[in-house]
C-alpha positions as CSV (number, residue, x, y, z in Angstrom):
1,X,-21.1,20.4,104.8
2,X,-19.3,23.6,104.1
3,X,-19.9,25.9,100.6
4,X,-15.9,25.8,100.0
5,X,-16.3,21.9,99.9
6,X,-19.5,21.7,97.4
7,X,-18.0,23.8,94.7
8,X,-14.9,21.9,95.0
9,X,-17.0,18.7,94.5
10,X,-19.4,20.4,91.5
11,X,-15.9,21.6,89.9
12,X,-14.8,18.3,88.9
13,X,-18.0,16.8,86.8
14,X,-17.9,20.5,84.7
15,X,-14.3,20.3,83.8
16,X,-14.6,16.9,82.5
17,X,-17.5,17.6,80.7
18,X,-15.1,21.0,79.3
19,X,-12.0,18.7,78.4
20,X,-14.6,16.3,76.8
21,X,-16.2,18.5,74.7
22,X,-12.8,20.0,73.3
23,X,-11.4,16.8,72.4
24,X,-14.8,16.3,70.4
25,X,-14.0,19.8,68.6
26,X,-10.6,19.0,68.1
27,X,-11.6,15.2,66.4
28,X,-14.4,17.1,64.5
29,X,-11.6,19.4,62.8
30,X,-9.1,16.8,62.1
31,X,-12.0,14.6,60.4
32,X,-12.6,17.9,58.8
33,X,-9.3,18.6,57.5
34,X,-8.6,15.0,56.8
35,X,-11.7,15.0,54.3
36,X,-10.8,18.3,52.7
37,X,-7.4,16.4,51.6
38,X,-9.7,13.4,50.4
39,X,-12.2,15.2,47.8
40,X,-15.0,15.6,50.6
41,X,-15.2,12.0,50.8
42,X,-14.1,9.1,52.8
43,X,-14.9,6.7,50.1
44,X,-12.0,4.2,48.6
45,X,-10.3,5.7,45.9
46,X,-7.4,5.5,43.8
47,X,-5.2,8.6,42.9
48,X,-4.1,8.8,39.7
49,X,-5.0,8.9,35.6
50,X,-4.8,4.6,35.7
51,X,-3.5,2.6,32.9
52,X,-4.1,0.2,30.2
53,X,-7.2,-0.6,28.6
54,X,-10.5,-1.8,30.0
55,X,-13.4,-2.1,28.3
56,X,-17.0,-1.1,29.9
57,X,-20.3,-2.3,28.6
58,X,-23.6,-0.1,29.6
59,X,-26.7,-1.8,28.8
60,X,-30.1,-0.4,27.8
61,X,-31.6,1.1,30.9
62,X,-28.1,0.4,33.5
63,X,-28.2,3.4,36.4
64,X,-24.9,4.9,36.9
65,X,-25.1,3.4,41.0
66,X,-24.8,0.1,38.6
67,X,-22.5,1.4,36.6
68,X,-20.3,2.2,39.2
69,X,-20.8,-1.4,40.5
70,X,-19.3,-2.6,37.4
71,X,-16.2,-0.2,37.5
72,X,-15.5,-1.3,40.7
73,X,-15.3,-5.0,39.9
74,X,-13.3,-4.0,36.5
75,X,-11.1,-2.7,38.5
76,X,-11.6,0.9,37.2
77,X,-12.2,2.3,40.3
78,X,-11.4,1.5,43.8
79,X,-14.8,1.3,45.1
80,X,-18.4,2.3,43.4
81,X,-19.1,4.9,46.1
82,X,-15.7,7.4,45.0
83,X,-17.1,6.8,41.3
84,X,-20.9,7.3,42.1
85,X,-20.3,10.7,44.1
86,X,-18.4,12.0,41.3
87,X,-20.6,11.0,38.8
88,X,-23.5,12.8,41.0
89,X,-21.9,15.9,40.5
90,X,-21.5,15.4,36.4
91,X,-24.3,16.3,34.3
92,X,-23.2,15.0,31.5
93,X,-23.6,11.6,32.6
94,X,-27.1,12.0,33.2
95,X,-27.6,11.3,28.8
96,X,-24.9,8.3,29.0
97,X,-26.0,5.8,26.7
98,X,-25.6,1.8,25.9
99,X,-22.3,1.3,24.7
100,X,-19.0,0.2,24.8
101,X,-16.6,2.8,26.2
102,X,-13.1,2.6,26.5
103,X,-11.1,3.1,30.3
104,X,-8.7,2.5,32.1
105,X,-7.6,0.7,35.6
106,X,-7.0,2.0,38.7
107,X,-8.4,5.4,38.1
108,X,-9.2,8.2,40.5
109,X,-13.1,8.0,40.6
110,X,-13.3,11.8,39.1
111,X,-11.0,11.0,36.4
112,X,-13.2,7.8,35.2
113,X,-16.5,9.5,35.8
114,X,-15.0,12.6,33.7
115,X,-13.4,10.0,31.1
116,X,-16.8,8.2,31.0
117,X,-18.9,11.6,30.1
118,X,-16.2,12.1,27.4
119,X,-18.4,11.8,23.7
120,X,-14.9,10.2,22.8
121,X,-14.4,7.8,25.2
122,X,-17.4,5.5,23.2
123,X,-16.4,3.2,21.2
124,X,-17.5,0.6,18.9
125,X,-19.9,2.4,18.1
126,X,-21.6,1.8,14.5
127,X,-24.0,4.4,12.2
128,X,-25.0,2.4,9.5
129,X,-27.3,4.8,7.2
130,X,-30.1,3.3,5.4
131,X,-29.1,2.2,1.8
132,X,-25.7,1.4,2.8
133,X,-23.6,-0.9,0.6
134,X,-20.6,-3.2,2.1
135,X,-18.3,-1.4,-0.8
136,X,-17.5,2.0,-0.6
137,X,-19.6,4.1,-3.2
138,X,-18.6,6.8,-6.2
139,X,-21.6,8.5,-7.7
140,X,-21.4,10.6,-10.9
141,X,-21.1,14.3,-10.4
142,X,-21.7,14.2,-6.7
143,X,-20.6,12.8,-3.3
144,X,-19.7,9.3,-3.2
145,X,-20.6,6.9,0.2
146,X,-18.3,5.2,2.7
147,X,-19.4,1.5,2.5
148,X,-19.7,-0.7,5.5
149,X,-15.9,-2.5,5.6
150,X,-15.0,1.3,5.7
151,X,-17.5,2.2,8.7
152,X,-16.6,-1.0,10.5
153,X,-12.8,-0.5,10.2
154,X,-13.6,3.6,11.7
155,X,-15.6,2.0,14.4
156,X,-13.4,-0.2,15.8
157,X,-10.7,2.4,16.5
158,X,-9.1,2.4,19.8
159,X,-7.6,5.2,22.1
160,X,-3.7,4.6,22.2
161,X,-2.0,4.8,25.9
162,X,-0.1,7.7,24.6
163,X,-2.0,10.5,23.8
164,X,0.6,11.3,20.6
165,X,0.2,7.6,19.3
166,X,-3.1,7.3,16.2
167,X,-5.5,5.2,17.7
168,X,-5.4,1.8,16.8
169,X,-7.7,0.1,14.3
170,X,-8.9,-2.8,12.1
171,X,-8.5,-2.1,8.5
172,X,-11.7,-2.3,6.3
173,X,-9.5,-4.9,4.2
174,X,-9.7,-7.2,7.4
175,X,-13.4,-7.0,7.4
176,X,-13.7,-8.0,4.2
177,X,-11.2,-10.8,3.8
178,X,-13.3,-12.1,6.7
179,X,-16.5,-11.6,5.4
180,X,-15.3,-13.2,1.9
181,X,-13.9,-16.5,3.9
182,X,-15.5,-17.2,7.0
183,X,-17.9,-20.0,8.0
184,X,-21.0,-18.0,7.7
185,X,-22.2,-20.1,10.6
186,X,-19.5,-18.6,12.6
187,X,-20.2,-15.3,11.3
188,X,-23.7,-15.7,12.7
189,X,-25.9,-15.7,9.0
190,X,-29.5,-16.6,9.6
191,X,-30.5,-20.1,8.9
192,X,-33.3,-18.8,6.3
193,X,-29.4,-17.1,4.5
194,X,-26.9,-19.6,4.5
195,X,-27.6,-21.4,1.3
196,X,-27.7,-18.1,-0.9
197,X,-24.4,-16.9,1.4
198,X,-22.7,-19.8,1.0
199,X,-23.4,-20.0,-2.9
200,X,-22.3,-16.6,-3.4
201,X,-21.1,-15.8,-7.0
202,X,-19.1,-12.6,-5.5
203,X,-17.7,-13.4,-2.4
204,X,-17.2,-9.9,-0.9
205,X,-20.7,-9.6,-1.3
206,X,-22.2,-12.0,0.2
207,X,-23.2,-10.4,3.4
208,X,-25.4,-7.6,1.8
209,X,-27.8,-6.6,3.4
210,X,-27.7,-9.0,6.6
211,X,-26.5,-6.3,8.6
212,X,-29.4,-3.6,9.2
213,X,-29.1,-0.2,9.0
214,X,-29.6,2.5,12.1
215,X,-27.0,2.5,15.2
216,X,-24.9,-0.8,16.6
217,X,-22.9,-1.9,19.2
218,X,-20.2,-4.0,19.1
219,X,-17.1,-4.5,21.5
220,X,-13.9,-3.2,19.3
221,X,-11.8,-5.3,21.2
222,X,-12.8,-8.7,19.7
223,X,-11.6,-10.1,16.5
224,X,-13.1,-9.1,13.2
225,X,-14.8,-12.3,12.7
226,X,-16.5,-11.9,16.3
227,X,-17.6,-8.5,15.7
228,X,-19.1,-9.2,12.5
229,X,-21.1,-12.2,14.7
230,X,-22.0,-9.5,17.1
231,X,-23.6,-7.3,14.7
232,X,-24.9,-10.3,12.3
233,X,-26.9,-11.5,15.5
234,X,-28.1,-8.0,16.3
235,X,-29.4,-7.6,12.6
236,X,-31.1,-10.7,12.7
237,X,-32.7,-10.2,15.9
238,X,-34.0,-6.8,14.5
239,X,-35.3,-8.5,11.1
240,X,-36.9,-11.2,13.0
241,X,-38.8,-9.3,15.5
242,X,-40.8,-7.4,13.0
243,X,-42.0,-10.8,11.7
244,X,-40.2,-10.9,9.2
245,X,-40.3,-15.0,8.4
246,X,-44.0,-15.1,8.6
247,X,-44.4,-12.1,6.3
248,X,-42.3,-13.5,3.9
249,X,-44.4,-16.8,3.9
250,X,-47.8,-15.2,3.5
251,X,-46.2,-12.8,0.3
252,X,-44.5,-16.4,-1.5
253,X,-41.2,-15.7,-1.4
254,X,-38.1,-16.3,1.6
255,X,-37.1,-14.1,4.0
256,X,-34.3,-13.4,2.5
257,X,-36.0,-12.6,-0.9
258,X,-37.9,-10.3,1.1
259,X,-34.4,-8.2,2.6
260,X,-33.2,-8.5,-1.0
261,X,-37.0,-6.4,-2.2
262,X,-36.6,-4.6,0.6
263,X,-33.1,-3.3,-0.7
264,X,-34.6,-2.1,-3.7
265,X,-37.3,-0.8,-2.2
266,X,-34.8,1.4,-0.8
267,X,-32.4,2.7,-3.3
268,X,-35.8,3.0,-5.4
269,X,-38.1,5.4,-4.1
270,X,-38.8,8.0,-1.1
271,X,-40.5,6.4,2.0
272,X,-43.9,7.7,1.0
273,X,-44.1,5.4,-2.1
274,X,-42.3,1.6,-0.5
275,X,-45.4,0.5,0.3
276,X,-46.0,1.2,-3.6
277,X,-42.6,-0.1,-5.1
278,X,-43.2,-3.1,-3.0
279,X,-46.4,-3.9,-4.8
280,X,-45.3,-3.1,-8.0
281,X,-42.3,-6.1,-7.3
282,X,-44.4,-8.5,-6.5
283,X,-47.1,-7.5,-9.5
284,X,-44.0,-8.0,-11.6
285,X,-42.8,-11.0,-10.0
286,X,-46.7,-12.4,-10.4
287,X,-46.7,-11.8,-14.3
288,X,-44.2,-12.5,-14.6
289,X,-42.3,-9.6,-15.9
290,X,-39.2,-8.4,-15.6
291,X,-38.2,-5.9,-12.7
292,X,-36.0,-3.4,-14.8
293,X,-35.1,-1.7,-11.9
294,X,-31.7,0.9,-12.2
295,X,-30.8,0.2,-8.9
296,X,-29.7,-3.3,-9.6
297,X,-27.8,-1.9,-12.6
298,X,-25.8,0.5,-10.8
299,X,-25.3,-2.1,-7.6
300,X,-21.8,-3.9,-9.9
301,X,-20.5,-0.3,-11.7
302,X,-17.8,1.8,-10.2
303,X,-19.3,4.8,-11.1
304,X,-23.2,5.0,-10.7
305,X,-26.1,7.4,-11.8
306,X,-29.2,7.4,-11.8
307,X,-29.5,7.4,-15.8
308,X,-27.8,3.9,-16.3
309,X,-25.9,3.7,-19.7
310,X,-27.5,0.9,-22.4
311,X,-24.4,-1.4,-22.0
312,X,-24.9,-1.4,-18.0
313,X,-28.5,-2.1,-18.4
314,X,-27.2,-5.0,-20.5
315,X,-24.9,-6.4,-19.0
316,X,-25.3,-9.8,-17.7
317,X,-25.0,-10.2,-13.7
318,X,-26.6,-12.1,-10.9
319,X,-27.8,-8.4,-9.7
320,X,-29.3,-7.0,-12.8
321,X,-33.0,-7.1,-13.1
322,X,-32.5,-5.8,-16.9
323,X,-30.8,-9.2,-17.8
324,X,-32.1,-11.7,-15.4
325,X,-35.6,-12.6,-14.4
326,X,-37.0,-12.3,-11.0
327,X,-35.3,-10.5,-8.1
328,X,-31.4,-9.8,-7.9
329,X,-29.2,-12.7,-7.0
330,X,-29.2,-11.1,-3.0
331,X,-29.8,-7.5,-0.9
332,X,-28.2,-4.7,-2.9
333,X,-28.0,-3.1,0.0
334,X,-28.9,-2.7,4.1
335,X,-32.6,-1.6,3.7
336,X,-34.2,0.5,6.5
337,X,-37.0,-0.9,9.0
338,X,-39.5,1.1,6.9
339,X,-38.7,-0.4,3.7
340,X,-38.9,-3.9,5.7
341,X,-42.0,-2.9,7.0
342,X,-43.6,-1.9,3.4
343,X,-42.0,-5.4,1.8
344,X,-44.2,-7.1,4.9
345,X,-47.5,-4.8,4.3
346,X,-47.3,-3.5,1.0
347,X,-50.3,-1.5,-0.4
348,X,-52.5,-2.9,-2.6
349,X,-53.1,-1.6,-6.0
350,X,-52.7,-2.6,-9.9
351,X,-49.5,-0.5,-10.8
352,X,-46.5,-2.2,-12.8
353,X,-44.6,0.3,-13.4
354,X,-43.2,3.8,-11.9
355,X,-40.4,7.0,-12.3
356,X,-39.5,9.6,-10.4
357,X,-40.6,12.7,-12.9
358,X,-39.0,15.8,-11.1
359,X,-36.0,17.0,-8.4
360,X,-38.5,17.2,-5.8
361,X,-38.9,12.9,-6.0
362,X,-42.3,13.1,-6.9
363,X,-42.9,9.4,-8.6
364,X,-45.5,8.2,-10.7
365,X,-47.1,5.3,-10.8
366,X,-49.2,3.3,-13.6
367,X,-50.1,-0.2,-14.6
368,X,-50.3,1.6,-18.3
369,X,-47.4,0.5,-20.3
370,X,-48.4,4.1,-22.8
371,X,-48.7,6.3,-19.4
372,X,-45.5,5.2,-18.1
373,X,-43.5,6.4,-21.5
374,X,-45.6,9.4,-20.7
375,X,-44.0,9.7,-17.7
376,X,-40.9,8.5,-18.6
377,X,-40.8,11.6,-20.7
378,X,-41.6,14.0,-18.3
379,X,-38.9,12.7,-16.4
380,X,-36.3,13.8,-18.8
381,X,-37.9,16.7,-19.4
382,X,-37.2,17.6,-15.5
383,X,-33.6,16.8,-16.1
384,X,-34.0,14.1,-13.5
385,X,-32.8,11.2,-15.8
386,X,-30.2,13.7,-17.8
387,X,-26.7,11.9,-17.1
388,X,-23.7,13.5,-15.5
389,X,-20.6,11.0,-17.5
C-alpha cells in the first residue's frame, strides 16, 4: 500500500463530514432567519388585529397557560402557545383578574395578550358601593349618588368595532322596566323574597336591596333580564353563606326582614356602632315601639337630608318608620357584609334610642328617653341636624 493511495482514501470520509456540517450551518441560519420573521417563535399564529366580538371569562384562580387554552378554543388565537409566550413577556398580566373581558377573533397572539392586559378591555364589571339605592340619589347641599339602574346601564357598555363609534350600552331605563315586570323567579329572587317582591307596592323598587354591595361580574352580552339573574344569584349566594337564614330564625324575624334592618343599619350609623343600631331595632321591635328612623323618611323624597322636614316624617308610606309600625315595607338599600354581619350578631345592651351629636359621627346611645333629648340637643348645637333646604 502506497502513502499517495491512503490519503486519497482518508480524503473522502473528511470532505463528507465538511459538506455535512455546512449544510447543517446553512439549515441552522435559514431556521434562524425564518424565526426572526415569525416573532422568535414557531408557534401557530394569526397575523392581524382580528375582528368582531368575543367574550372571555377568567375565573377566580385561572393561570394564564389556561387562559390561553380558552383563547384558543374561542377562537381568539391560533393556538395557546403564540398567546402564552406573549403573555410571558407582559407583566401586566401577571394582576389579571376574574372577569369578563371583551376580544376579538383571529388575533395575532401579541395583540390579544396586549388587548387582554388593557384596564379597558374588562367588562361587565360592577362597583356597587355600600348604601346603594336602585334610584339615582340628590342630597341637599351636596353630591348626589348614581343609583344601581345607572351603574348597571355604565357596566354593560361594550367596545364598538370602530374605534370612532360610542360603545354600546343598555340604558338604565331597560333595567328598570325589567326589574319593575319580570317573573322575579326568572330574575332569580330568593325563595325566602318572592312574596314581599311580588307584593310590591312600588314596583321599581322591589329589588332593593337583593343585590349586595362590593364588586360583580356579569357577562354584558346577555339580556337585561339575564344579567340581573346573574347578579341576583351572586347576591344571594353571598347573603346565604354568611348564614344568613339561620340568623334570621334565631333573632325572630325573616331573612329578608333581616337585609331590610340591615339597610338601615347602613344609612344609619358608622360601622363601629351596627352592632349597636342593630340592637336598638330589635329592642324597638320587642316593645314595641316605633323605629323613627330618618333614613326611611328620606328613602321616597327627591331631595334628602339628614334633618327630615315634619311633613316627610309624616307622611304615610310603606317605608317610613315615623308613620308605620315595625320595619320598612322592604331594604332601603344594598347593605354592606358588615351591616349583615351586625344584623346576625348584634351586641347586646338596653339602648332604645341614639343620634349622631357632632361632624366627626360620634353617636350616642341611651335607653333614657330625657338623655336622648339631651343628646338630641347637642346634636343641633353641632350643626349636624341644621338643614341645608
Amino acid at each position: 500500500m502506497s502513502k499517495s493511495n491512503g490519503a486519497a482514501r482518508t480524503a473522502g470520509p473528511i470532505r463528507a463530514l465538511l459538506i455535512a456540517a455546512l449544510i447543517g450551518v446553512l439549515l441552522a441560519a435559514a431556521l434562524l432567519v425564518y424565526r426572526s420573521g415569525n416573532s422568535g417563535s414557531s408557534a401557530a399564529d394569526y397575523d392581524g388585529q382580528g375582528e368582531g366580538t368575543v367574550m372571555l371569562r377568567v375565573s377566580e384562580g385561572e393561570s394564564l397557560g389556561e387562559v390561553g387554552e380558552e383563547l384558543e378554543n374561542l377562537n381568539v388565537v391560533k393556538s395557546a402557545q403564540a398567546f402564552n409566550e406573549a403573555a410571558n413577556l407582559n407583566t401586566a398580566l401577571g394582576g389579571l383578574q376574574p372577569g369578563y373581558y371583551q376580544l376579538r377573533e383571529e388575533m395575532k397572539g401579541s395583540v390579544a395578550a396586549a388587548l387582554l392586559a388593557d384596564p379597558n378591555s374588562r367588562v361587565g364589571w360592577l362597583q356597587v358601593p355600600a348604601g346603594s339605592r336602585l334610584k339615582d340619589t340628590t342630597v341637599v347641599g351636596g353630591p348626589g349618588a348614581q343609583g344601581i339602574y345607572t351603574l348597571m346601564s355604565e357596566a354593560s357598555c361594550l367596545r364598538a368595532e370602530d374605534a370612532n363609534e360610542a360603545p354600546q350600552c343598555k340604558s338604565a331605563e331597560e333595567f328598570r322596566q325589567v326589574a319593575e315586570t319580570a317573573d322575579p323567579a326568572a330574575l332569580g329572587v330568593p325563595e325566602w323574597a318572592i312574596n314581599e317582591v311580588s307584593n310590591a307596592p312600588d314596583p321599581s323598587r322591589r329589588l332593593e336591596g337583593l343585590l349586595s354591595s362590593g364588586n360583580h361580574d356579569f357577562d354584558p352580552t346577555g339580556s337585561a333580564e339575564e344579567i340581573w339573574r346573574e347578579l341576583i344569584d351572586s347576591s344571594t349566594a353571598q347573603y346565604e353563606e354568611s348564614g344568613l337564614v339561620q340568623s334570621a330564625a334565631n333573632i325572630n324575624i325573616t331573612p329578608y326582614e333581616l337585609v331590610t334592618a340591615a339597610s338601615l343599619i347602613q344609612h344609619e350609623a358608622g360601622a363601629a356602632d351596627y352592632g349597636k343600631v342593630a340592637t336598638v331595632i330589635l329592642n324597638r321591635l320587642a316593645e314595641p315601639m316605633r323605629l323613627q328612623f330618618d333614613s326611611t323618611v328620606n328613602y321616597t323624597q327627591d331631595d334628602q337630608e339628614v334633618a327630615t322636614t315634619d311633613d316627610a316624617r309624616g307622611e304615610e308610606n310603606p317605608w317610613n318608620t315615623y308613620a308605620k309600625d315595625g320595619l320598612p315595607y322592604g331594604p332601603i338599600a344594598s347593605p354592606s357584609m358588615e351591616a349583615i354581619s351586625a344584623m346576625e350578631n348584634p351586641e347586646p345592651g338596653p339602648w332604645l334610642y341614639f343620634v349622631t351629636v357632632n361632624v366627626d359621627g360620634t353617636t350616642e346611645f341611651t335607653e333614657d328617653y330625657n338623655q336622648h333629648l339631651a343628646n338630641q340637643q347637642a346634636a343641633v348645637d353641632s350643626g349636624v341636624l341644621s338643614s341645608g333646604r
